[in-house]
N, C-alpha and C positions, 0 to 999 in steps of 0.2 A: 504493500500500500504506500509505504514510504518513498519507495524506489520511482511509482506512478507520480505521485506527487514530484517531485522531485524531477521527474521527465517534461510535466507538463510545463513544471517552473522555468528548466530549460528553454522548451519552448517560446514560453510570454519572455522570455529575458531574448533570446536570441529575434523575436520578431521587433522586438522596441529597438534593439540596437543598427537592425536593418530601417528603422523607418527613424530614428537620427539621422544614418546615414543618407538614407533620402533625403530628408527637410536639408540636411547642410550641403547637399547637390543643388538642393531646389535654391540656396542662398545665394552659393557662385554662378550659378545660371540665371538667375536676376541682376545681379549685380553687371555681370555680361549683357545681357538682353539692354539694359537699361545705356549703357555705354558712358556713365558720368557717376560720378558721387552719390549715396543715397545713405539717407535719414531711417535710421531707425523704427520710426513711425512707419515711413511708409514701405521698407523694405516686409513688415511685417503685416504693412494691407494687401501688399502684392501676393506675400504669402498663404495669405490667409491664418495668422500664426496669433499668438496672446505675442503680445511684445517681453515678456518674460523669458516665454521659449525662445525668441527669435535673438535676446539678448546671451542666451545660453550659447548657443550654438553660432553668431560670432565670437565671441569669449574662447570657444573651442579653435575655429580655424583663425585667431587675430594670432593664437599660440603657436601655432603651426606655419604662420606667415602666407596663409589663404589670402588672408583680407588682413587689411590696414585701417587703420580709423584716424584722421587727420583731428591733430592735435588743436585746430587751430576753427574750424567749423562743426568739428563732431562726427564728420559723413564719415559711410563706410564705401569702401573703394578692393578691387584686386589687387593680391598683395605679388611680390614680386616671384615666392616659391612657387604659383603656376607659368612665370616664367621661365623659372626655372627647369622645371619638368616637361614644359614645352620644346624649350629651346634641349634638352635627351632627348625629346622623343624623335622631333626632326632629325636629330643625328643617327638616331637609331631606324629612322626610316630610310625604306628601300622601294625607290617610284616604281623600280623596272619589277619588281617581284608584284608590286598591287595590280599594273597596267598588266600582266601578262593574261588574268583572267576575261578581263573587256576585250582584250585582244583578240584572245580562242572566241569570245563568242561574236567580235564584228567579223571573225571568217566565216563561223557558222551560220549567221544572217545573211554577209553579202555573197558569200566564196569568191573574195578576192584576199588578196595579201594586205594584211594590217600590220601598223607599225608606229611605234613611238616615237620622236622625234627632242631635240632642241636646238635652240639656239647658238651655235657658238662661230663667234664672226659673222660674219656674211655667208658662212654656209648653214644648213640643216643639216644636225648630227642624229643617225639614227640607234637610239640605246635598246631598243628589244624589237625585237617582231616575229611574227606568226604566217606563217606561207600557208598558201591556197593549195589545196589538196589537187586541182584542178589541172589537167593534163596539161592545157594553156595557162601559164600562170609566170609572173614577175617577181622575182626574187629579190628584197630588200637585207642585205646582211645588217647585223650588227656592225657597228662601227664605219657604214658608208654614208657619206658626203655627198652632197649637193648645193649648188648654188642655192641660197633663200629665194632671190628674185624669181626665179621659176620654178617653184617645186609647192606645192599645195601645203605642206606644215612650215614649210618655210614662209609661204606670203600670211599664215596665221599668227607665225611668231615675229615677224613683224610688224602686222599691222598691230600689237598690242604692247610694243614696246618704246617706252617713252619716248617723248620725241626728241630729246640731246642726244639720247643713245642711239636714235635711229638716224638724224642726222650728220653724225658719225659713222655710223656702221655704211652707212650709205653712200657718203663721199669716200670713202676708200675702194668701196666695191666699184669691179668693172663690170656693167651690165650687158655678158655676153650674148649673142647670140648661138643657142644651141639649133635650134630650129625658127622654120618662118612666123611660129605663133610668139617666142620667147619676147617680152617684154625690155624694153633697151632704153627705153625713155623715164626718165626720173620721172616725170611729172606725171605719163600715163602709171608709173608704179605705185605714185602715189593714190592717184584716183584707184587704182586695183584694192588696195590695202584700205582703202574710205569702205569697199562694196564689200568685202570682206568683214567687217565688222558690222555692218552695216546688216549683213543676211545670215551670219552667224557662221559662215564657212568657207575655206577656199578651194576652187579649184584649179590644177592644172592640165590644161586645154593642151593636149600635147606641146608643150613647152618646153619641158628638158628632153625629150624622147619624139619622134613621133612614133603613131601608134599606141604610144601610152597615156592613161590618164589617171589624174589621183584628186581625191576628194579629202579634205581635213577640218575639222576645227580644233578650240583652244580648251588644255585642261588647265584649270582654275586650282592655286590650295586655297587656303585657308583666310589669308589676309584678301583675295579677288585676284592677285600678281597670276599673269596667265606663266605656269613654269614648264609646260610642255604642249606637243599638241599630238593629236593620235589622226590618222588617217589610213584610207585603204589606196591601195594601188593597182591598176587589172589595164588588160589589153581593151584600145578606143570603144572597139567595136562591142563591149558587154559595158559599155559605160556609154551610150547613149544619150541624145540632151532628152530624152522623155524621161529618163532612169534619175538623172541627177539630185533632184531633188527631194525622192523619196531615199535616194541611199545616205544624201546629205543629211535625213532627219534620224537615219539610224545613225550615223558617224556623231553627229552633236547627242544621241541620246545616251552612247556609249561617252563621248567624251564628261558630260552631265554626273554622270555617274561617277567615276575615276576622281573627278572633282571632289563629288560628296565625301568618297572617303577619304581623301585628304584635308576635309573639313570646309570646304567651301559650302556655303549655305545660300540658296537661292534660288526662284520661281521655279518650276518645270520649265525643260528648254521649249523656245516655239518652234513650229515644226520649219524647217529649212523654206524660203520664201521660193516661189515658186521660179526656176530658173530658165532666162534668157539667152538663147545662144545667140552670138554677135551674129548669124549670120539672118535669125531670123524674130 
């Protein structure tokens, strides 16, 4: 009988310390939501809390360096040891290990070649990718290069890149000619890089390749800074301009995604704007 009792007390002790641990989640995630300073009062109308409890369970994370409370207005605020454990976890995080699963499945939607991509220099650097099963298919390795100005993660990871850095990155670059679609005109690259943000995706119109073409948008972390972009790649003729923009809305749904789990937060994507090819 004792041993019951005793289990059950277990119980009610072990479910009050899981529902502290809640309310003091629920505190840092106000105090986040809210983006500025907040009063006591009202951290605990938000809560829906007795200002007693609410004053407990700051007292707990003010000790731990959760949250801070300015000596000087009283407010309470994020304390700097979630920057801390932010700034590990980044370190500890591996893009190409999370991107790899979005990956496998924008082949299994589109069956073309998906690949991760970034920025460095004026080129687009590819850090993981997943090949198309597909008897016809384009092979993007690890570690290959391409010019940004013509390549669909590359005109992503530019058009999202500040503008000092981009007018930099810009006047160094020579805007070759690989084919007669490639883009060579700073100004036309800029208007490219306006519609690209502008429709949520880019594409390249056989640009670096003919008979290739590749469709990308931008992954998003945590603070909105776009740190990579995912896109598929496949031979002209199974990328069609009727096709574009339904694959475009897979490509940004996949990208959407990758984002979230790197903490970016934000609407459902819109579905890719309906695409016009120059010639028609």
């Amino acid at each position: 009988m004792n041993a019951n009792k005793m289990s059950a007390n277990q119980v009610k002790e072990s479910s009050y310390r899981v529902q502290v641990i809640d309310r003091a989640l629920g505190v840092l995630e106000a105090l986040a939501g809210e983006g500025q300073p907040m009063s006591l009062v009202k951290l605990s109308k938000r809560l829906g809390l007795p200002k007693s409890t609410t004053m407990r369970l700051l007292m707990v994370l003010e000790g731990h360096r959760f949250v801070e409370k300015s000596a000087e207005s009283g407010l309470y605020r994020l304390g700097l040891k979630l920057f801390e454990l932010g700034s590990k976890a980044v370190a500890q995080f591996d893009l190409t290990e999370r991107a790899r699963p979005h990956l496998e499945r924008l082949v299994s939607c589109t069956g073309e070649t998906a690949y991760l991509s970034v920025l460095d220099g004026a080129e687009a650097l590819v850090l993981e990718r997943v090949e198309s099963s597909r008897a016809v298919r384009v092979p993007a390795s690890v570690g290959w290069r391409n010019p940004a100005h013509c390549t669909a993660v590359g005109k992503v990871l530019l058009a999202h890149t500040p503008e000092s850095r981009l007018t930099a990155v810009l006047g160094k670059a020579r805007l070759r000619a690989y084919t007669q679609n490639t883009i060579t005109s700073l100004a036309q690259l800029r208007e490219e890089l306006r519609l690209v943000r502008e429709r949520g995706f880019a594409l390249d119109d056989e640009e670096t390749e003919d008979g290739l073409r590749c469709i990308a948008a931008a992954v998003q972390e945590h603070s909105g800074r776009v740190a990579a972009a995912l896109g598929i790649l496949g031979p002209a003729y199974r990328i069609p301009d009727d096709s574009v923009a339904t694959l475009a809305a897979t490509v940004i749904g996949a990208a959407h995604k990758l984002s979230a789990e790197l903490g970016y937060r934000a609407a459902e994507p819109r579905a890719a704007r309906q695409y016009v090819s120059l010639d028609g």
